[in-house]
C-alpha positions in Angstrom: 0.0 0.0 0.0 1.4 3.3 -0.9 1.3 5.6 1.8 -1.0 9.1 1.3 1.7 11.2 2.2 3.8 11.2 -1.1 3.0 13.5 -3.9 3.6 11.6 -7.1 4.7 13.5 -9.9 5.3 12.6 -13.9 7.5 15.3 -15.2 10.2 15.9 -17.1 12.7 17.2 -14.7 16.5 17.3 -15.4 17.7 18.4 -12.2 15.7 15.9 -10.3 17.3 13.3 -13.0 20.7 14.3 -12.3 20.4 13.9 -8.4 18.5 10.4 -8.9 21.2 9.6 -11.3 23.9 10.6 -8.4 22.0 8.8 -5.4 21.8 5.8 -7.6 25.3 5.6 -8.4 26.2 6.1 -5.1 23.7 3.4 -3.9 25.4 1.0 -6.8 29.0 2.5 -5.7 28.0 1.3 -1.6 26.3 -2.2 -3.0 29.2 -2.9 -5.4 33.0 -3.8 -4.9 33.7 -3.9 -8.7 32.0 -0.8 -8.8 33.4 1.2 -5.8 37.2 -0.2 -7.0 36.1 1.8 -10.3 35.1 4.9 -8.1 37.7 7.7 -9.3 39.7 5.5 -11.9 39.8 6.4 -15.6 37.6 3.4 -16.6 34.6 5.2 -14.5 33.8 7.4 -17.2 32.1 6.4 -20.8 34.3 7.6 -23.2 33.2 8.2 -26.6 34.9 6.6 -29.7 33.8 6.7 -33.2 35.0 5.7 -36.5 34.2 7.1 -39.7 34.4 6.5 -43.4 34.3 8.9 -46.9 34.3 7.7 -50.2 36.7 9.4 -52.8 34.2 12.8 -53.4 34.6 13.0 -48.9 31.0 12.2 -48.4 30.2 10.2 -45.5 30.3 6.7 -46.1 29.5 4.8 -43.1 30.5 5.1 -39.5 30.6 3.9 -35.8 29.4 5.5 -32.7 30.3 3.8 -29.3 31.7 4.2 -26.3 33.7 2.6 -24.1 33.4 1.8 -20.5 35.4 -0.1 -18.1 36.4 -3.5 -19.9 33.7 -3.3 -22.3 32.8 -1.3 -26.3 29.5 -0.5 -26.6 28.4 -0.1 -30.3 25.5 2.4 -30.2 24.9 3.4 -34.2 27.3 1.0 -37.1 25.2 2.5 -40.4 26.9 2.1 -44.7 25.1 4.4 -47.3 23.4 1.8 -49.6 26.0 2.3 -52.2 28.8 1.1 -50.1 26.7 -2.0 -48.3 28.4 -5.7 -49.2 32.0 -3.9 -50.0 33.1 -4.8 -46.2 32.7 -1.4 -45.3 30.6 -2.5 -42.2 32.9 -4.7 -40.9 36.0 -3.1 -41.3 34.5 -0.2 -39.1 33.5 -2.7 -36.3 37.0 -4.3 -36.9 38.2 -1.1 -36.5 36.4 0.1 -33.2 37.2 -3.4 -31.8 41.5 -3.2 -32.4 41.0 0.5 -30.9 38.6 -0.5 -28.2 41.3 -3.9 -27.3 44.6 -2.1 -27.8 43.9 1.7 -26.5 41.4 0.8 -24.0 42.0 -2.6 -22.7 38.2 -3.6 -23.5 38.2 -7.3 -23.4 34.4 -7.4 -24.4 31.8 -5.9 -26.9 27.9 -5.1 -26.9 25.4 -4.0 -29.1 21.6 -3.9 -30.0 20.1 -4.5 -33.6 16.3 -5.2 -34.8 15.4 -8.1 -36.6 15.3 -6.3 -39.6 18.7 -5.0 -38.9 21.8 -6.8 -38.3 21.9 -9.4 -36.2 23.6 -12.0 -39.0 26.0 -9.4 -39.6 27.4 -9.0 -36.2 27.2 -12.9 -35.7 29.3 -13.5 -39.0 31.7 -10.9 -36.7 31.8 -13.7 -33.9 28.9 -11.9 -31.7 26.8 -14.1 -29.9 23.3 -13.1 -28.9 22.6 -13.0 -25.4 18.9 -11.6 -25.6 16.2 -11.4 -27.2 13.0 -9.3 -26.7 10.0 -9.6 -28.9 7.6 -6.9 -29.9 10.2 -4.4 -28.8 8.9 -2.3 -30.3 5.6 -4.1 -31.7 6.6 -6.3 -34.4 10.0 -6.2 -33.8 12.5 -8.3 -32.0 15.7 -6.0 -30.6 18.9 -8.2 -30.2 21.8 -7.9 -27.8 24.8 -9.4 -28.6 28.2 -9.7 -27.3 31.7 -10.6 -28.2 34.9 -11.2 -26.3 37.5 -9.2 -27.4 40.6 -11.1 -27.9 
């Protein structure tokens, strides 16, 4: 039963956000040894990394947008224009991201999500293995994560 005394609010609110976002952390920090051994080391913070690619006129190609974060790349957006899908393009950005990610990072693993109608074969044929699955996410439409160790 939820007691009467609580207001209960649906807002957008980015300051409340932010201090939720801190008390959380600090509830995970308190809850967590891997986490509070992280606590003030470089590999507390996401750091960006993308990779991009122009054809010969220097028109975007493709490209990668991740980020790392402690031993793991996260592959947020891996897109090829049309005209450049089947030439390898794809996977020589992920292949890319992945040596940076290993060698300049020390990420040992790698994550991403992909519809159905996506990628998941793709990342597969690049040794991911899918972890889960949800259907109808959104309606219609199974989302994929998959992972790969990073060797």
């Amino acid at each position: 039963m939820v007691c009467r005394m609580f207001r209960i609010e649906a807002e957008v609110d980015k300051a409340r956000r932010d201090l939720l976002r801190s008390r959380l952390r600090h509830t995970n920090t308190a809850a967590s040894p891997v986490l509070r051994a992280l606590r003030g080391t470089p590999g507390e913070r996401e750091l960006p990394l993308h990779v991009w690619a122009s054809d010969s006129t220097g028109e975007l190609a493709g490209g990668l947008v991740g980020h790392t974060w402690t031993t793991w790349l996260h592959v947020t957006y891996l897109w090829v224009d049309d005209r450049h899908r089947g030439s390898g393009l794809g996977s020589r950005l992920l292949a890319t991201a992945e040596h940076m990610a290993r060698t300049e990072r020390a990420c040992r693993s790698a994550r991403v999500e992909t519809w159905d109608f996506q990628a998941p074969e793709f990342y597969r044929k690049q040794g991911y293995e899918v972890v889960c699955v949800i259907p109808d996410y959104p309606p219609g439409i199974k989302e994929y994560t998959l992972t790969k160790r990073l060797s």
